[in-house]
N, CA, C and O atoms as CSV, one atom per row, in Angstrom:
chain,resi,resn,atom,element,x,y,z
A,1,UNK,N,N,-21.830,-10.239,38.017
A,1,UNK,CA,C,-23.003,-10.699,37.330
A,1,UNK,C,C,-22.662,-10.758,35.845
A,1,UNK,O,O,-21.874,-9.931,35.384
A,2,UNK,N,N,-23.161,-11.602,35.146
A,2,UNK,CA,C,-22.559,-11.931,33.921
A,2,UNK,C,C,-23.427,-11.360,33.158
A,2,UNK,O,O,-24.527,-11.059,33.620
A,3,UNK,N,N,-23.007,-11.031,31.481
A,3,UNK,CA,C,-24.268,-10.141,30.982
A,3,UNK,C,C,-25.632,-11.233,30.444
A,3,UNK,O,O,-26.721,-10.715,30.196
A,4,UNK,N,N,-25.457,-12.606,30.316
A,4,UNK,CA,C,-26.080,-13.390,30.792
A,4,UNK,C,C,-27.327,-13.041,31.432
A,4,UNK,O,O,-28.493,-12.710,31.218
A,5,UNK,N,N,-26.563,-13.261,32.234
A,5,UNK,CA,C,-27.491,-13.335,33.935
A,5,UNK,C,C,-28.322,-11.889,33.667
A,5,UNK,O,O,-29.548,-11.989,33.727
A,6,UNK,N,N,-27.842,-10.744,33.417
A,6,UNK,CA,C,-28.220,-9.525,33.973
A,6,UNK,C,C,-29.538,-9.643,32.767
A,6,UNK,O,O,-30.729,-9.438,33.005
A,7,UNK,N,N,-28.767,-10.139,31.068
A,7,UNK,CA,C,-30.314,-10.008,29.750
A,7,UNK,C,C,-31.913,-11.050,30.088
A,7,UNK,O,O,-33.082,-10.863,29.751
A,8,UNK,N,N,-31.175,-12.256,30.972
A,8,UNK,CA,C,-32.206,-13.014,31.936
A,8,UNK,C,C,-33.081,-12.119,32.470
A,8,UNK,O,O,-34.241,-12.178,32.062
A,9,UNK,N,N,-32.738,-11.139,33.454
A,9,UNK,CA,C,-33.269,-10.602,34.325
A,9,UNK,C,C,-34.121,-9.931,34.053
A,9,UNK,O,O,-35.253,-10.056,34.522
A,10,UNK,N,N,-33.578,-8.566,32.759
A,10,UNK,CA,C,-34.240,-7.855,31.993
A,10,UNK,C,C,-35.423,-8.206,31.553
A,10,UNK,O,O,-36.475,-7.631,31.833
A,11,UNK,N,N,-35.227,-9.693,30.453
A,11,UNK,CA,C,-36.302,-10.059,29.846
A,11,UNK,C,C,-37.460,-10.762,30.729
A,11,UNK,O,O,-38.426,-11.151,30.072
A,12,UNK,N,N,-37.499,-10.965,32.032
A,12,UNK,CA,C,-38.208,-10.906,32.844
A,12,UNK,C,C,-38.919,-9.513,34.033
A,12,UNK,O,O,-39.625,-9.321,35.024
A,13,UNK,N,N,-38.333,-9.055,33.309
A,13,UNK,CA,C,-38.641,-7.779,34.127
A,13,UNK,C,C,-38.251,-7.714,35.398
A,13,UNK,O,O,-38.966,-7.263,36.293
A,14,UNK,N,N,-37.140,-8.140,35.553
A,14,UNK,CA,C,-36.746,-7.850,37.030
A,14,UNK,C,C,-35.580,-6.947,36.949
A,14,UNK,O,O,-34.808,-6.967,35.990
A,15,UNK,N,N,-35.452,-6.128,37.994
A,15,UNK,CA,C,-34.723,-4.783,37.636
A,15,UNK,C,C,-33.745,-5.302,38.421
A,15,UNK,O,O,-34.047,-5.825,39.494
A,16,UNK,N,N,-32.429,-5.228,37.988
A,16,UNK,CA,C,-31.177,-5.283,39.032
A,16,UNK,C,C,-30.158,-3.945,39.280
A,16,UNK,O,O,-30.112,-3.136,38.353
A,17,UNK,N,N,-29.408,-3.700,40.392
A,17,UNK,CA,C,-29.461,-2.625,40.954
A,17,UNK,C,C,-27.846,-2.934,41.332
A,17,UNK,O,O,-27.350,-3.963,41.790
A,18,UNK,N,N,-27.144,-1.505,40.923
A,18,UNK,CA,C,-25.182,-1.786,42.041
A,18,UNK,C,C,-25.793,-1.120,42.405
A,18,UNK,O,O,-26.933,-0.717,42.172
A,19,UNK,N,N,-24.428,-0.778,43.580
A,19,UNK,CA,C,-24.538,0.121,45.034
A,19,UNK,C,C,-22.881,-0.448,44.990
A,19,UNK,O,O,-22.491,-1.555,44.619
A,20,UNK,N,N,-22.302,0.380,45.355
A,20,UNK,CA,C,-20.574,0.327,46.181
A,20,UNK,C,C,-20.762,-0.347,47.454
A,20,UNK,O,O,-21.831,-0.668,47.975
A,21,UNK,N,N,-19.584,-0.518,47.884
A,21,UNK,CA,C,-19.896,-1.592,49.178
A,21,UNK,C,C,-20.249,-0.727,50.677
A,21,UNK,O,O,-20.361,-1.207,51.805
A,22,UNK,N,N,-20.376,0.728,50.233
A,22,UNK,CA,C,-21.571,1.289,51.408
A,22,UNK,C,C,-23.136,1.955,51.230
A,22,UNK,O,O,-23.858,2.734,51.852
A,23,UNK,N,N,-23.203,0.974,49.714
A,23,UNK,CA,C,-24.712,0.962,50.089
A,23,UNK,C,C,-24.899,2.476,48.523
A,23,UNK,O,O,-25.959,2.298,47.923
A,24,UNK,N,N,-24.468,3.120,48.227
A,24,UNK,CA,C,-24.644,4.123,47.371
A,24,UNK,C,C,-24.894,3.662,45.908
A,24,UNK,O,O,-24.208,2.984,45.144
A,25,UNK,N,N,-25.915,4.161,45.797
A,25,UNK,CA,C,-26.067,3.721,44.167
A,25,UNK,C,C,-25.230,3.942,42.826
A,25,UNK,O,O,-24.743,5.031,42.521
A,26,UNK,N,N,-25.135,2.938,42.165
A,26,UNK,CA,C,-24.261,3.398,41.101
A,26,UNK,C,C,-25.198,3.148,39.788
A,26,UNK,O,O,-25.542,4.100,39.087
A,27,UNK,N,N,-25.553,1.928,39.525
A,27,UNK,CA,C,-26.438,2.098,38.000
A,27,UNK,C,C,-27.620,0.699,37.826
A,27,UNK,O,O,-27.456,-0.432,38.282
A,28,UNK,N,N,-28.234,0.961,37.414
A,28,UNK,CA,C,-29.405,-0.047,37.257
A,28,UNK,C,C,-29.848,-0.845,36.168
A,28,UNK,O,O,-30.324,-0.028,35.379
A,29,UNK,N,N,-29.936,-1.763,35.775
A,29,UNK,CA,C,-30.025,-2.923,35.034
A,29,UNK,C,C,-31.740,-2.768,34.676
A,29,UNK,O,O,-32.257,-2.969,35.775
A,30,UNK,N,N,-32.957,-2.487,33.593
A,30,UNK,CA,C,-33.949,-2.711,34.007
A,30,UNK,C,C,-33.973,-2.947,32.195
A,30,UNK,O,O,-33.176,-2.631,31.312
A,31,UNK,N,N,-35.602,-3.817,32.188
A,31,UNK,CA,C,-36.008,-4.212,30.859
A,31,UNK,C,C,-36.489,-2.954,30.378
A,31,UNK,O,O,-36.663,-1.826,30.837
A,32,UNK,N,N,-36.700,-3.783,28.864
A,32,UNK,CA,C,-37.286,-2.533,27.848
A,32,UNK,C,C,-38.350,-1.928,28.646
A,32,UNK,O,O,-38.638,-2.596,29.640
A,33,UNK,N,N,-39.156,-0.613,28.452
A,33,UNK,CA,C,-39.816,0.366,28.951
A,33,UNK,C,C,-40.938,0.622,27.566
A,33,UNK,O,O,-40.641,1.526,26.784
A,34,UNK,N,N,-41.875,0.018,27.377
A,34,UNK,CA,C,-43.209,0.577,27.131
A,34,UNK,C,C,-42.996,2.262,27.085
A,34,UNK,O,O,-42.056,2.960,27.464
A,35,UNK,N,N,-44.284,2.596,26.453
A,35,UNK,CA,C,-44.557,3.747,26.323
A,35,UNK,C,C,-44.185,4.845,25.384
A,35,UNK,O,O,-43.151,4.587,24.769
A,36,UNK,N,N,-44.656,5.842,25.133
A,36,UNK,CA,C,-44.163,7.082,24.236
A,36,UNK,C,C,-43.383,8.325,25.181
A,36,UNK,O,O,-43.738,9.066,26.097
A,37,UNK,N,N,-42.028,8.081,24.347
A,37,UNK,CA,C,-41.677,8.898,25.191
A,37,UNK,C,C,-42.208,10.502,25.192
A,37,UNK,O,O,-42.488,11.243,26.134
A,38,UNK,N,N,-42.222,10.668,24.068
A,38,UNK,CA,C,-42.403,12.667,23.759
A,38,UNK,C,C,-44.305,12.527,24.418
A,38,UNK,O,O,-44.707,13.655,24.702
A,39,UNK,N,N,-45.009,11.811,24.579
A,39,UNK,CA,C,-46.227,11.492,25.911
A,39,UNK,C,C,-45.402,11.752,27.082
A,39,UNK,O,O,-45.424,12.814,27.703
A,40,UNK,N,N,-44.942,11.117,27.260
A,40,UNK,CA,C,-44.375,11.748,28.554
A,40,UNK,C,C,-44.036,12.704,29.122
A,40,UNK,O,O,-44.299,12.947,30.300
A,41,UNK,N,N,-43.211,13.598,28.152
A,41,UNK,CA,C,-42.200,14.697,28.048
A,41,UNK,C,C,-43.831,15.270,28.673
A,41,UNK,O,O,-43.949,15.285,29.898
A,42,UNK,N,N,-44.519,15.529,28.185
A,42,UNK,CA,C,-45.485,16.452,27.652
A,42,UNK,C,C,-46.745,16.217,28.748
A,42,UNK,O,O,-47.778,16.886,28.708
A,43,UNK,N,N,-46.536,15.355,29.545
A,43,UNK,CA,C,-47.620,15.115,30.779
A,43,UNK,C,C,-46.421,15.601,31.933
A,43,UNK,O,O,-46.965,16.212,32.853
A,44,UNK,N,N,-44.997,15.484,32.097
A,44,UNK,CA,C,-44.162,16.031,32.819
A,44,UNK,C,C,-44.464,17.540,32.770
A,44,UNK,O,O,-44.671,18.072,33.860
A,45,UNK,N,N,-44.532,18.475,31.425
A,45,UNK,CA,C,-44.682,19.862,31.451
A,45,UNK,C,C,-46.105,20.269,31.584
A,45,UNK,O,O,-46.457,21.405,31.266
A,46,UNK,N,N,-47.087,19.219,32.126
A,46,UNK,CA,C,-48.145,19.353,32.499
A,46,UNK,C,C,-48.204,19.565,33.994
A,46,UNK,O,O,-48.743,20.473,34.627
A,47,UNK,N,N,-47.606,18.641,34.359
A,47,UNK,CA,C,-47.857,18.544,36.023
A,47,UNK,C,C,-46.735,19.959,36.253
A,47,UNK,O,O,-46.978,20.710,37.197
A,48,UNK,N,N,-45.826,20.180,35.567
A,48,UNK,CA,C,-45.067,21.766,35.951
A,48,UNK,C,C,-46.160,22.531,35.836
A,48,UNK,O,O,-46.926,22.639,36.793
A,49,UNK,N,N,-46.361,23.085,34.809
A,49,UNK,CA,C,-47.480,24.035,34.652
A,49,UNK,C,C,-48.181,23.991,36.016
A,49,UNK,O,O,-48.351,24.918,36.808
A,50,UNK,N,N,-48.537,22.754,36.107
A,50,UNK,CA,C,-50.073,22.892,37.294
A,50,UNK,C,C,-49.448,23.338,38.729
A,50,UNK,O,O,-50.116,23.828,39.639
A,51,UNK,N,N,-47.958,23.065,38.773
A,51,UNK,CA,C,-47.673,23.043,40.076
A,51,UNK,C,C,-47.494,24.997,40.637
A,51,UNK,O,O,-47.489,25.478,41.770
A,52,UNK,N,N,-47.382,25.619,39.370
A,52,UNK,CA,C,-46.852,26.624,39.257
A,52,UNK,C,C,-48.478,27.830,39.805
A,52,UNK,O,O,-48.359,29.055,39.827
């Protein structure tokens, strides 16, 4: 896949995906990501807390 092809994909939001040739994942291609990250962090040590 050419890096082309793969910044196409991205900027459409379509996520592209390897795998080795039995199927095992190796790394993922996906567009920019919205959001705050340190929000996140911080709703992650929320749902810990709660689980606890």
């Amino acid at each position: 896949m050419s890096p082309y092809l793969m910044g196409f994909c991205a900027e459409r939001d379509v996520t592209v995906s390897f795998l080795t040739e039995y199927g095992r994942f190796l790394a993922r291609v996906q567009g920019p990501v919205s959001g705050n990250v340190l929000l996140r962090r911080e709703q992650y040590r929320w749902a810990d807390d709660l689980r606890q």
